[in-house]
C-alpha positions in Angstrom: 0.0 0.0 0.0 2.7 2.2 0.8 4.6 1.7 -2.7 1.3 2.7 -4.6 1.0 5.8 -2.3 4.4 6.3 -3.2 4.5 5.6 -7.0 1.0 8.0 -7.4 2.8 11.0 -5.4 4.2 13.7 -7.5 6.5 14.5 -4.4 7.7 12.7 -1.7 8.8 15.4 1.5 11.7 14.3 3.7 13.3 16.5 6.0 17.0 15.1 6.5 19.5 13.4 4.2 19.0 10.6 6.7 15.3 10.0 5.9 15.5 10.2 1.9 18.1 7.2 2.3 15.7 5.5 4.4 13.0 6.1 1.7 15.1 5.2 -1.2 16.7 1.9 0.6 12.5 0.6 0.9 11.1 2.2 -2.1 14.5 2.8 -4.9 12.1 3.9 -7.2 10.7 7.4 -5.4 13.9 9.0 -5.8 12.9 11.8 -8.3 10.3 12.6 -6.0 12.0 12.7 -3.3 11.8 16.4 -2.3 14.6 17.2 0.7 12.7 20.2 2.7 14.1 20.5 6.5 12.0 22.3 9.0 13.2 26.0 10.2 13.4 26.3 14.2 10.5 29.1 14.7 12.7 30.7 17.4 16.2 29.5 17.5 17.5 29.8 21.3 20.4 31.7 21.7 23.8 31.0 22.7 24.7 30.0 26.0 28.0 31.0 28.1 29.0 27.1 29.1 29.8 27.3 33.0 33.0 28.0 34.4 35.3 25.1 34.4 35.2 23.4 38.0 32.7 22.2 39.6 30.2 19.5 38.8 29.6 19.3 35.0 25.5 19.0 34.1 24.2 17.4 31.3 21.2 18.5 30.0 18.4 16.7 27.9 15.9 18.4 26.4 12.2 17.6 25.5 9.5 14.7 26.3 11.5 11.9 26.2 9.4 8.5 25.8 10.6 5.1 24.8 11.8 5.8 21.4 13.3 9.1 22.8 15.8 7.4 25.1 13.7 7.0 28.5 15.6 3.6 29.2 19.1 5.8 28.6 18.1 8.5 30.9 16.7 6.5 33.9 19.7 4.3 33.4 22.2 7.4 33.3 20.2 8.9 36.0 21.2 5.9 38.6 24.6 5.7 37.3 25.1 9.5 37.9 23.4 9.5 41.1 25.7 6.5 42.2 28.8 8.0 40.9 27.9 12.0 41.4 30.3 12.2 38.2 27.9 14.7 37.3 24.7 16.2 37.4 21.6 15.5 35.0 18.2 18.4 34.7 15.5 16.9 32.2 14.4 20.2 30.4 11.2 18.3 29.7 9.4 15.5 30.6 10.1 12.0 30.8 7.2 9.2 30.3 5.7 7.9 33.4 6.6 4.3 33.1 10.4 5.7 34.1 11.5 6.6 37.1 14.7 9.3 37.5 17.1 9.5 40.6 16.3 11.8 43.5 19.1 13.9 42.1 18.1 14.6 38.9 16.4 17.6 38.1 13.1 17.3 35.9 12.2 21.4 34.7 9.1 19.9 33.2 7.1 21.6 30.1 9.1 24.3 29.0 8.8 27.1 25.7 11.7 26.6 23.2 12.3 30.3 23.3 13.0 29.4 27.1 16.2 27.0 26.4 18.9 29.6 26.8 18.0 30.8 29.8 17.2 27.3 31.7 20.4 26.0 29.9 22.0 29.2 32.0 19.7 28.5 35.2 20.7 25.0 35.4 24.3 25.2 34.8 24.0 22.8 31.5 28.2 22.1 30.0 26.8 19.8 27.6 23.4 18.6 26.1 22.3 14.8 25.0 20.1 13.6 22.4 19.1 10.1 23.8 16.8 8.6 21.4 16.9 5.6 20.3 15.5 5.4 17.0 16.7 7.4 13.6 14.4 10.6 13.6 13.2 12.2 10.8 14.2 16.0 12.0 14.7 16.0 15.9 13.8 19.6 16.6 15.7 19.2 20.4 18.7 18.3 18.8 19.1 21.8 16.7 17.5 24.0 19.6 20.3 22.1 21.5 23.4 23.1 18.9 21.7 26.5 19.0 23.0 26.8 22.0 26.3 26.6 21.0 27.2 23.7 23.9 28.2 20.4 22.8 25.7 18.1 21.9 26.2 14.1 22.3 23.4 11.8 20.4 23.9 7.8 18.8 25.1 8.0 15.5 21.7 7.0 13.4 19.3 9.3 12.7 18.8 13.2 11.4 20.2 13.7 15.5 23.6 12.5 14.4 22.9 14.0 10.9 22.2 17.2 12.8 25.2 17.0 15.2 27.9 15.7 12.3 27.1 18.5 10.6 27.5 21.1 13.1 
């Protein structure tokens, strides 16, 4: 059903090098439709003085992080940092439910992406991770992150690493 839908369209939208190879590799055929059209951040944050060397470095993750966003990575790097206090870790966002975070980790909660710089700044963030766990199509976290001008640490599959080879 999908290669019909594919074959009858006179365009095919995909918004990171990453995807069109994922399209071309099931469907070869769609690749003079394939149309490469990235999404524009509506408000890029701005840049963010990293903290002062010394001290406790904080990673920072931002957005709703479920299952395919990395919840098993940050619950499981939340123990490990509370067990080793190698550093700290704030959750600019939400995380599902089903996953429970150390005592010591910070959870902001629902934030506005205009917002990022200054929590980034509030929260003493050195250094931001992407922890999903599945390619994404875009990952809007991932450039709000670089926007920030602090390094940014994802997997390597996806428009995240894409995103992040790039910058």
């Amino acid at each position: 059903a999908w290669g019909r839908l594919i074959d009858a369209a006179a365009e095919v939208v995909v918004f990171s090098r990453d995807s069109r190879a994922h399209v071309l590799a099931a469907y070869p055929g769609a690749g003079d439709r394939l149309v490469l059209r990235p999404h524009m951040l509506p408000a890029p944050p701005g840049r963010v003085v990293p903290p002062a060397p010394g001290g406790q470095p904080v990673i920072g993750v931002l957005g709703n992080i479920g299952q395919q966003k990395g919840a098993g990575v940050v619950a499981a790097l939340s123990a490990r940092l509370a067990a080793s206090r190698e550093a700290g870790l704030v959750l600019i966002g939400n995380i599902d439910p089903a996953y429970a975070l150390s005592p010591g980790t910070v959870t902001h909660g629902t934030y506005r992406p205009e917002d990022i710089a200054d929590l980034a700044q509030r929260y003493r963030i050195a250094a931001w991770l992407i922890p999903s766990v599945w390619p994404e199509t875009f990952s809007f976290t991932t450039h709000e992150a670089l926007a920030t001008g602090l390094p940014v640490w994802c997997f390597d599959l996806g428009a995240q690493a894409e995103a992040v080879r790039h910058a």
